[in-house]
N, C-alpha and C positions, 0 to 999 in steps of 0.2 A: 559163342552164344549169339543168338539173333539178336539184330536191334530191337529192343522195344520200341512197341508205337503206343506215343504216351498220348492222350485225352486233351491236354491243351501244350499250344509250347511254350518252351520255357524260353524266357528271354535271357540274353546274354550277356557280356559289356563289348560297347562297341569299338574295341580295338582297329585304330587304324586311323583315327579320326573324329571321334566322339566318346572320348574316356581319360578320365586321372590321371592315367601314363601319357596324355598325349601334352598336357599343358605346359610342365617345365620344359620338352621339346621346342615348344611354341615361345613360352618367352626366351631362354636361349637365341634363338634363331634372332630375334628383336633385339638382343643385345649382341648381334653379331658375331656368337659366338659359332663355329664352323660345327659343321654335322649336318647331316639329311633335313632335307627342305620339310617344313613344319605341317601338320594335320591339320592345325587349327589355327585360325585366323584371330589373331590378338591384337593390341593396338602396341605398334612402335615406339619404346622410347629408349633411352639412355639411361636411367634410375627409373627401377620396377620393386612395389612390396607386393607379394604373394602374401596375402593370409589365407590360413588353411583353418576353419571353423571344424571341427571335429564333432559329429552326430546330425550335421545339418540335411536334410531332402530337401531336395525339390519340391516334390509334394507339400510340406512342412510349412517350409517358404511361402508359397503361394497362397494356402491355405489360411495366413497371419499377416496380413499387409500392415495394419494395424498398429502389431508388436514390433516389427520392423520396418518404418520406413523408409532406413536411410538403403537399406538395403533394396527394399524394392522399388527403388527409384532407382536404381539399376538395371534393372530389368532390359528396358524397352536402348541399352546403350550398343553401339557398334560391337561385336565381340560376345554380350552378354546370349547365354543360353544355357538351355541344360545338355549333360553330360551325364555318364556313367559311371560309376564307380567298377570296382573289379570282383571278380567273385576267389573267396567266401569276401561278402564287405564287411570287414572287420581292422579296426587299426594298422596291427600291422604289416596284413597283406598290402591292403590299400596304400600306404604313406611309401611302401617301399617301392611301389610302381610308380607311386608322384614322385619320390624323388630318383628312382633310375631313368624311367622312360620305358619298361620296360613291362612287360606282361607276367604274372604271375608262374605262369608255368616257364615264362625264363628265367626270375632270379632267385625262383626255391622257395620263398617264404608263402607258401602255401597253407597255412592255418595258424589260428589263434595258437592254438596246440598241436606241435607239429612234432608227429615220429618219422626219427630217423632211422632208416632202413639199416642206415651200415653197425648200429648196436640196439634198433628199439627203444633209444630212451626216449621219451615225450617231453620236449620242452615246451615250455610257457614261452612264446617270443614276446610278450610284453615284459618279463619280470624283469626286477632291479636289482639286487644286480643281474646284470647274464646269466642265463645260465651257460651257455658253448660262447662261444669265441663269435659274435654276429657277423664282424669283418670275416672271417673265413669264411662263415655259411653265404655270406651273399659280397666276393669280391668283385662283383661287377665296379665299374666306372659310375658315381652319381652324378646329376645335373653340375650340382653344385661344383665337385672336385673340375669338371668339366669346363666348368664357368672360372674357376680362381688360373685352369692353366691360362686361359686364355687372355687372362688378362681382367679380370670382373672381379672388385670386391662385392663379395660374400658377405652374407652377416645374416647368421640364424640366431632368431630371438626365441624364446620357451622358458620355463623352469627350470632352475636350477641345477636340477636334480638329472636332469637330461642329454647335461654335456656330456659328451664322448662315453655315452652309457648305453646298454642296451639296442632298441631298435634305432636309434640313433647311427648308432655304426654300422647298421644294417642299410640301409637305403638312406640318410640325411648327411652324410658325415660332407665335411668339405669347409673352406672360408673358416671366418670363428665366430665363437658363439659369446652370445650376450645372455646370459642369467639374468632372468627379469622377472618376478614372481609378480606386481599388483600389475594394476591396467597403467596408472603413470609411468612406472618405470618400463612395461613394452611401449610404451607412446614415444616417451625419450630416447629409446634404444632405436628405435625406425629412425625416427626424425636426425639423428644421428648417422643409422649406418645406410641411408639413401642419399647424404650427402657427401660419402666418400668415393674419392676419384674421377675420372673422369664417367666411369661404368657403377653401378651400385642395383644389386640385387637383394635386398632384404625380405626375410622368410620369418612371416612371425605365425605361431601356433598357441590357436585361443581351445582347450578343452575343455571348459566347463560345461556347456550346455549337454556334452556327452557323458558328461558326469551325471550331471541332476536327472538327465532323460532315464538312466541304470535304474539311480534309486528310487526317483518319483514317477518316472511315467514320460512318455514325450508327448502323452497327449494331459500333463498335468497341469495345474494353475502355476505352479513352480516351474515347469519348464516355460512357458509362456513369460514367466516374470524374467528367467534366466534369458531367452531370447532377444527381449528388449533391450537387454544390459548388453548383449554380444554386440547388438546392433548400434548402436553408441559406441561402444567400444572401437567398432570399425570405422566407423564415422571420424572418430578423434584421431586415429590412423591415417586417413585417408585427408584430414584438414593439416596431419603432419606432414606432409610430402611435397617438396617445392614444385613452380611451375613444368608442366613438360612432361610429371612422370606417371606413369600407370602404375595403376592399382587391378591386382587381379584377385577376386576372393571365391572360395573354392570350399571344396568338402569330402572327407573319405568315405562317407555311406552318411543313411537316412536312420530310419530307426521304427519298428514299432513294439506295442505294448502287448506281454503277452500272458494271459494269466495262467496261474498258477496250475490251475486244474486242466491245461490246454499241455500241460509238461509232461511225455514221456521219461517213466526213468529207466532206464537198463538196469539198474540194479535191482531191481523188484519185476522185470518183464523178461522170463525167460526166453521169450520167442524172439528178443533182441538183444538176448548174451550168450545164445549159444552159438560157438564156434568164433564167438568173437576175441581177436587176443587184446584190442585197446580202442576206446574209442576216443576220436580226436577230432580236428579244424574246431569249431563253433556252433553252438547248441542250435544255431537254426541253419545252419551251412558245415554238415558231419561229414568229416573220414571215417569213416568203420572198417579197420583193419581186422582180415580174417585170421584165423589158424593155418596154416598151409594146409591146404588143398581144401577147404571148407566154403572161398568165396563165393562159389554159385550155389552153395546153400541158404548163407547169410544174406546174399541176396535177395532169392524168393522168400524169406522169411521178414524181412525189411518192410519188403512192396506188400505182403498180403499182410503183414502188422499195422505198415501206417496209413495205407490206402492213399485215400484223394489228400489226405491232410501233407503230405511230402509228392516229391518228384523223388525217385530213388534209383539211380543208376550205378553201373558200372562205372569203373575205374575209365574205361575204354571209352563207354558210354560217355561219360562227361567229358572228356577230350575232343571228342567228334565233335559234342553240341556247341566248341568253340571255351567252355565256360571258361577256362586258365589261359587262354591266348595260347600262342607255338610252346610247346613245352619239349624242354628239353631233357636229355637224358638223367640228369643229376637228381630232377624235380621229379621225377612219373614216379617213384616208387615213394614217395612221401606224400600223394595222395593216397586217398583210402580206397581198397580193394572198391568197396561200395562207400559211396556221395549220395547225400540224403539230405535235398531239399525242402525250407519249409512252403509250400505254397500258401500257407491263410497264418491264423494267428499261432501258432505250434512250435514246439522247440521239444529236442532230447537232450536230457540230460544224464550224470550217472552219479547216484548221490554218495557212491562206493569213493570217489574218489577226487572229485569235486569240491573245492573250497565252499562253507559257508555264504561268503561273500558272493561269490560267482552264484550259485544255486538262490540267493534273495534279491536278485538282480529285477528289475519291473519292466523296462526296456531294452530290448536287446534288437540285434542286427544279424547278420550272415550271409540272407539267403537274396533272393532275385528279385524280391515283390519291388515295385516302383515304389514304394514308400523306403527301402531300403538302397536299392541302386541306382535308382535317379537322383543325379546331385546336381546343384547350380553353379555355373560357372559366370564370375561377374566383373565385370570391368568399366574400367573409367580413367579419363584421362584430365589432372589438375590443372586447372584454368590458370 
């Protein structure tokens, strides 16, 4: 098929040097730990906390000085900038490329809801439990695992609920993990696991704001009140950490609000179910798996369906434009025959099959817009 030449372009993540996969690289390297010389330029210490704020933009950031100042007194520090997230920007693609190093189309986790070629079944990669085995879907080597041979305690803070579960095993696993459900108990658990040995890496992960942003909105009064809480939150982090060590704070994707009446559904839009056998990745960053031999049907039928409102490509198509990094063999058929970007405020959904919950969602993420892929990368070093 020819390439399409599409009206504007699409922007990409900046693999190589300005994206999520490249940070734990970069701290790594700071802690000594052996592997390929680093993309991005961090500040050097011997005990580092990575917090990874979940639903945070750039744009978002910027936009709220106000709401957050401890964070954006960060801003202007050696190290501190923005970065990119990876595409689709969605959890668990995202955290799996912060914690491998690794680009999406190298370690397979290619969609929120991701079909597997070798039997078709669609998994949920957020759900709890697993559903497949994560460790086997993505045995690559993590940061972490990387960090504990070498000599670096490890200490991953989070919920409960999260040890050795799920996406967890997929791209986080490594060091151990501290159960810590309020903000005191992750305070205690840093201030703790940065003081162990002589190396100390602690990884703690604040999700609420990506929470509230789902149900209320990320341009809500509740998100704004939830941001100021994150921003404190980091703060009290950041006042736990003894002389000497960095702090790096980070983010899997941005977020925006998308209404209801702006929702393609498949299940009620013939001319975006026929020939289709499942649709998958994320309501504003879709796989759309064909029927054998249907794809370049489903495709012109996509493009003249959703018009200017998506980017809609080829399987092929979205590999050339870079969007999955090198993708390797195991990953290209777990993308969707056709990728269907949202360019403005838009999303599909399919109410055939689709949880409730998921379909009353207000906030959502996936696709490329800079409100969604531009993330901040922040750092600073305790006096």
């Amino acid at each position: 098929m020819t390439q399409r030449t599409l009206t504007q372009p699409i922007p990409v993540p900046a693999f190589g040097g300005g994206s999520l996969a490249d940070v734990l690289p970069a701290v790594l390297a700071g802690l000594a730990v052996p592997g390929d010389a680093p993309a991005l330029d961090l500040p050097l210490a011997s005990r580092v906390c990575v917090v990874l704020v979940d639903g945070l933009g750039w744009n978002a950031l910027r936009a709220r000085p106000d709401e957050a100042p401890f964070l954006t007194s960060l801003l202007g520090n050696t190290g501190s900038r923005s970065i990119t997230s990876v595409f689709p920007t969605t959890t668990p693609i995202a955290l799996t490329s912060f914690g491998t190093g690794l680009s999406p189309g190298e370690h397979g986790i290619v969609g929120l809801l991701l079909r597997l070629p070798e039997n078709g079944q669609v998994v949920d990669t957020l759900a709890l439990p697993a559903q497949v085995d994560m460790h086997a879907m993505q045995p690559r080597p993590t940061a972490f695992e990387r960090a504990v041979a070498a000599g670096v305690e490890v200490t991953r803070i989070g919920p409960k609920h999260f040890d050795g579960a799920g996406l967890s095993e997929a791209g986080l696993r490594g060091g151990s993990y501290a159960g810590a459900e309020s903000v005191g108990e992750r305070v205690d658990a840093t201030y703790d696991a940065v003081r162990r040995g002589e190396r100390a890496l602690a990884y703690v992960y604040l999700g609420t704001l990506d929470a509230t942003g789902h149900r209320r909105g990320c341009t809500s009064v509740a998100w704004s009140h939830e941001l100021t809480h994150i921003d404190r939150v980091v703060e009290q982090i950041a006042n736990a950490l003894p002389t000497g060590s960095a702090l790096v704070v980070t983010s899997d994707h941005g977020m925006v609000d998308v209404p209801f009446e702006n929702r393609w559904d498949v299940a009620n839009t013939p001319s975006l179910s026929d020939g289709v056998e499942v649709v998958a990745g994320d309501l504003r960053g879709v796989h759309v798996h064909a029927r054998p031999g249907a794809s370049a049907e489903v495709l012109a039928a996509w493009r003249t369906t959703l018009g200017a409102e998506f980017w809609v490509l080829s399987r092929d198509e979205a590999i050339e434009a870079g969007l999955y990094g090198p993708v390797l063999e195991h990953a290209y058929h777990r993308i969707g025959d056709v990728v269907a970007l949202a360019s403005d405020t838009s999303a599909v959904v399919d109410s055939r099959v689709m949880s409730p919950g998921l379909l009353a969602l207000v906030g959502l993420h996936g696709s490329v817009t800079g409100d969604e892929l531009i993330v901040p990368l922040l750092t600073s070093v305790t006096a």
